[in-house]
N, C-alpha and C positions, 0 to 999 in steps of 0.2 A: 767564686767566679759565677756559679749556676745564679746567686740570689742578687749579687749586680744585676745580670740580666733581665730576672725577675722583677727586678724594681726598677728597670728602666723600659720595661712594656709596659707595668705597672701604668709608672710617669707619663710614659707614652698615650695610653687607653685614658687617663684623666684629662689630659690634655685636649682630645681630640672629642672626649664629654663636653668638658669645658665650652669648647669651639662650636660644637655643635648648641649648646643651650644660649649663646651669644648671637648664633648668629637666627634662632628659632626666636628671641626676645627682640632681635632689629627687626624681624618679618613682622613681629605682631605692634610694633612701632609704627613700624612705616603702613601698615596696612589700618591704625588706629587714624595714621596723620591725613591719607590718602579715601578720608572716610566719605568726602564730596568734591562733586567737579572742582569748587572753587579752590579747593587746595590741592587738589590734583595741577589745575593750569598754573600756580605758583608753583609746584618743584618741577614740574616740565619748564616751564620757563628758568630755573636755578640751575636744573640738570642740564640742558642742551644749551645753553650760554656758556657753562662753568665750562662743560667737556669740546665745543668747538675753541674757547679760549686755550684750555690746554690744550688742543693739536694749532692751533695759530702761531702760539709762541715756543711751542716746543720745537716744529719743522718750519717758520719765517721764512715762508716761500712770499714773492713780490706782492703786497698789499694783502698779506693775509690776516691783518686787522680787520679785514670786511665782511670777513664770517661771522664773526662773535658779533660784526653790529648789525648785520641784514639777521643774522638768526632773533637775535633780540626782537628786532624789528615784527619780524612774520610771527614769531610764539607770541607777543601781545596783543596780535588781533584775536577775535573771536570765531577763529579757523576749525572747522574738521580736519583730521588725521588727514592729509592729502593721501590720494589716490597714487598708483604706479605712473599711471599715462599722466596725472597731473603733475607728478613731478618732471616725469623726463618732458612735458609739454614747456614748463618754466624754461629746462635747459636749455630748450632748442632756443624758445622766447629769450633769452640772456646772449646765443649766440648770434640768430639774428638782431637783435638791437644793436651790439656791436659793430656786426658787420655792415649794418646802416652807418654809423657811426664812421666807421675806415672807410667807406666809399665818400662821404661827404668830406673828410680830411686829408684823403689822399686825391681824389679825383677834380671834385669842386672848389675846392679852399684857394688855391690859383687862380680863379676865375670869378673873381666878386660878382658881379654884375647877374653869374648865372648862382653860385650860389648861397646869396641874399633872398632871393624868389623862392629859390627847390628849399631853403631851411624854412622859408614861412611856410608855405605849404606841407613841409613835415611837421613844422609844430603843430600847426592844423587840423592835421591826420591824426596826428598821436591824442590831443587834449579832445576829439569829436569822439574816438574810441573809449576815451575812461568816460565821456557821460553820455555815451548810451551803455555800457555796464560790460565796458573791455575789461581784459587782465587786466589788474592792479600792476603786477610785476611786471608786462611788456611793456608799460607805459612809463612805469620808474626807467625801469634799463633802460627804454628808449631816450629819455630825455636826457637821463645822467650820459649817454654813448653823443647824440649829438651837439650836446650844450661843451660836454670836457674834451672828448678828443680832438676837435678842430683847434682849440687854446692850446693842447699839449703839441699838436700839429706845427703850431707855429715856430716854438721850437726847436722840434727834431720828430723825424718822422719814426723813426726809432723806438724815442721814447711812447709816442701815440701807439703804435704797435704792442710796445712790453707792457704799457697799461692795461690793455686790451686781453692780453692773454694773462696777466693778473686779473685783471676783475672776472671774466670768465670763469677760471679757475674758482676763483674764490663765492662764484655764486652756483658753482656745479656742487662744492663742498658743504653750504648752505641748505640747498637740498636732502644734501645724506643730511646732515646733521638735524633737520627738522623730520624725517624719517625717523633715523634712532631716536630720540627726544620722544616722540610718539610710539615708538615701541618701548623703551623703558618705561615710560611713564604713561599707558593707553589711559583711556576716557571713560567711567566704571560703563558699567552697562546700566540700560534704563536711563541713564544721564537725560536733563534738561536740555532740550533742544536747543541750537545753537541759531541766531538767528541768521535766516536765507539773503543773502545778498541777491537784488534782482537782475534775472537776467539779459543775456545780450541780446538787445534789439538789431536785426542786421537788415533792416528796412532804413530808408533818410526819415530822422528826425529832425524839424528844423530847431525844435528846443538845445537840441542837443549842440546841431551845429552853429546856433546863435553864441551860444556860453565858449564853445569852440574857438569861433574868430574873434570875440573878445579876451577868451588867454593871449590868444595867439599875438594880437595887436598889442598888450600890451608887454610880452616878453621879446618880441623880435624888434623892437630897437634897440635895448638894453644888448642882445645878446649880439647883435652887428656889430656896435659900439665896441664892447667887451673885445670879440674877438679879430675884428678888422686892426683896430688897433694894440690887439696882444697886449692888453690889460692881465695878465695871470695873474698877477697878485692879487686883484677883487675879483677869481672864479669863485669864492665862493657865495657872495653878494650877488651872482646871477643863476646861480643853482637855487638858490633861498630864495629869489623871485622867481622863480619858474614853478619852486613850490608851490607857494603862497596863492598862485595866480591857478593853482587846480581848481579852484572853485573861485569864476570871476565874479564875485557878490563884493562889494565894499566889506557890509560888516565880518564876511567872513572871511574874505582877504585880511581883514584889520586881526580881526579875533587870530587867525592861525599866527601874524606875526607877531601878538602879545603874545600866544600861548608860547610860540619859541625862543621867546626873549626870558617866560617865566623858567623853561623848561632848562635853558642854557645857566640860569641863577641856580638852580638848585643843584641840575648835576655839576656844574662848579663848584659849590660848594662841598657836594657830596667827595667828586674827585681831591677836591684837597688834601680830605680827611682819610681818603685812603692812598693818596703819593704819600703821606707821608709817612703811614705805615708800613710800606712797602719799602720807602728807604729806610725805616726804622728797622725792620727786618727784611733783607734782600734777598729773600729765598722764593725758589720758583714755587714750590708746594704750597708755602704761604700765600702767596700771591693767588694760585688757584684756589683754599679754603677761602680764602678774603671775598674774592670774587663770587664764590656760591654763596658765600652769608650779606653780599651784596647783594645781589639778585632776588635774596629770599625776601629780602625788605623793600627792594621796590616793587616785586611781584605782588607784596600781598596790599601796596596800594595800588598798584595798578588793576588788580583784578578785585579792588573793593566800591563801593557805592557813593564814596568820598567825591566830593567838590575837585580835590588835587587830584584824584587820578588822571585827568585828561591831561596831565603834565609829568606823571612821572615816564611813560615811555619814552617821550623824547628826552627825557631827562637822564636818565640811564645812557642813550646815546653820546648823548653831550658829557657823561661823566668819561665814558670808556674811549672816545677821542680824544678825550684832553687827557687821560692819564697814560693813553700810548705816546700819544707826543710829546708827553714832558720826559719817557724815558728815554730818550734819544739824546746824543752827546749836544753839548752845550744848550739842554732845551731852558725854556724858562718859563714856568708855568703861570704866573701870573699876567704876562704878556702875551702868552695864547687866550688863558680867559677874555681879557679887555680885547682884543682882536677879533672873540669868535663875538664879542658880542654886539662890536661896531659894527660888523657885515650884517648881522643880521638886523640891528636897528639901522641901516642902510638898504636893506633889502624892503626893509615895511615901509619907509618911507615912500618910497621907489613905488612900491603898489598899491597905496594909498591912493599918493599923487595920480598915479594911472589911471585907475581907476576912478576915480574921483571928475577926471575931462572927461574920460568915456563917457560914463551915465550920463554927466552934462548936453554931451553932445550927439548923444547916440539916435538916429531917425527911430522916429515913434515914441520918442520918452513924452509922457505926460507934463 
């Protein structure tokens, strides 16, 4: 009896050797792999994708897809660890956009006459703030709150509302998840400085307010059209122009909408390749390993010197939307690809064209 015992502390004590010499060998692993920035911001970007996508689909609270894609999104800029106040400043920035958003869908949307004028003048406002060097993220929220909710307004006020506190949620959760992601994975120290985005001028610039009124001229007839006549089905062909038109330059209107047409071919293809691994094996754990050894591959061109890089983050995007809506009943995923990819060579046409009278016509052109 006594030497059972003895052999099963024994067991016990090797074991617990064992465990400790495994997990001393992942540290000097992970510590070999994490030997430079550059591969530091590829497993922060694997890690805080993978781990927002497992809480997404483990608790599928209403549009909880949009963590793992806004996370994606914010870890492939060239960010610093955000700040306390910078995060909760975002939160607040996500709640007010919305609540822009619900007052133009519930108050104004009745009233065309008045609000056709109050929307241009908000496009106005929001596109004169990203070029003098506003939040990036007040000006997304802003647009995505008053371009969608008036469409979903139209029909049910309901639903405009349950979006509302879906997307909120889902960008309050975004926040933590780019917090942890930056604590599990911090920045070494001494690291390469990361370049400074210039700051907010809060004086009138008329540069700023020129590039301004030409977004603005050329998204607010599209977006009238769109939602006077409750067009839903092409919301996304005026979110893709409202993109596109952040920077009102032809070629660079032109160039963003190749780039998303390239960006939409690859993570298509990418998505393919792993729906149909995922129906090959239908386990949720797989489905999260899948997704970090996806990430690990497009991270490490995203964050390389490559030609393609400037197409795989949006490409990652366009994989992980097309491969949540192909898992929904009756989806059909090559019908989503050719769909996402009409809108958006609908969308560049759209600001080609626009752009293209404007300059024509614009006072002062040479």
């Amino acid at each position: 009896m006594s030497t059972d015992r003895s052999a099963n502390i024994n067991g016990s004590i090797l074991r617990l050797i064992s465990l400790r010499l495994y997990v001393s060998r992942f540290i000097l692993w992970f510590q070999e792999l994490t030997h430079d920035q550059r591969s530091i911001r590829i497993i922060r970007y694997a890690v805080g994708v993978s781990v927002s996508t497992a809480l997404a689909f483990a608790i599928e609270w209403p549009l909880s897809f949009l963590t793992p894609v806004l996370t994606a999104v914010v870890l492939a800029m060239p960010l610093p660890a955000p700040s306390l106040r910078g995060g909760l400043k975002n939160m607040l920035h996500t709640v007010s956009a919305f609540a822009l958003g619900l007052v133009f869908t519930l108050f104004l949307l009745p009233y065309p006459l008045i609000y056709v004028p109050m929307l241009g003048l908000a496009l106005f406002q929001i596109y004169y703030l990203l070029n003098r060097g506003g939040s990036f993220w007040l000006v997304l929220m802003s647009l995505l709150a008053i371009l969608i909710l008036p469409m979903l307004g139209n029909t049910s006020e309901g639903l405009a509302t349950g979006f509302v506190f879906g997307f909120v949620w889902s960008g309050w959760l975004t926040v933590v998840m780019i917090w942890l992601a930056h604590m599990l994975v911090p920045d070494p120290p001494g690291g390469k400085p990361l370049p400074k985005r210039p700051g907010f001028q809060p004086v009138y610039s008329q540069p700023a307010a020129q590039a301004a009124l030409k977004s603005t001229i050329v998204v607010l007839p599209l977006a009238t059209v769109f939602i006077v006549a409750d067009l839903s089905g092409l919301l996304l062909v005026m979110v893709f122009a409202a993109i596109f038109s952040l920077s009102p330059d032809l070629g660079k209107g032109t160039e963003a909408g190749k780039n998303s047409l390239m960006s939409t071919v690859i993570g298509g293809l990418g998505a393919w390749v792993f729906y149909y691994l995922i129906v090959a094996v239908p386990q949720y754990h797989f489905f999260i390993a899948l997704m970090f050894l996806t990430c690990l591959y497009f991270g490490n061109i995203i964050f390389s010197d490559r030609p393609a890089a400037k197409y795989f983050s949006s490409a990652f995007v366009a994989l992980f939307i097309l491969v949540n809506s192909s898992t929904g009943e009756d989806a059909d995923f090559a019908s989503l690809f050719m769909l996402r990819m009409f809108f958006i060579i609908l969308a560049t046409l759209y600001v080609i064209a626009a752009l293209k009278v404007l300059e024509r016509y614009w006072p002062g052109r040479q």
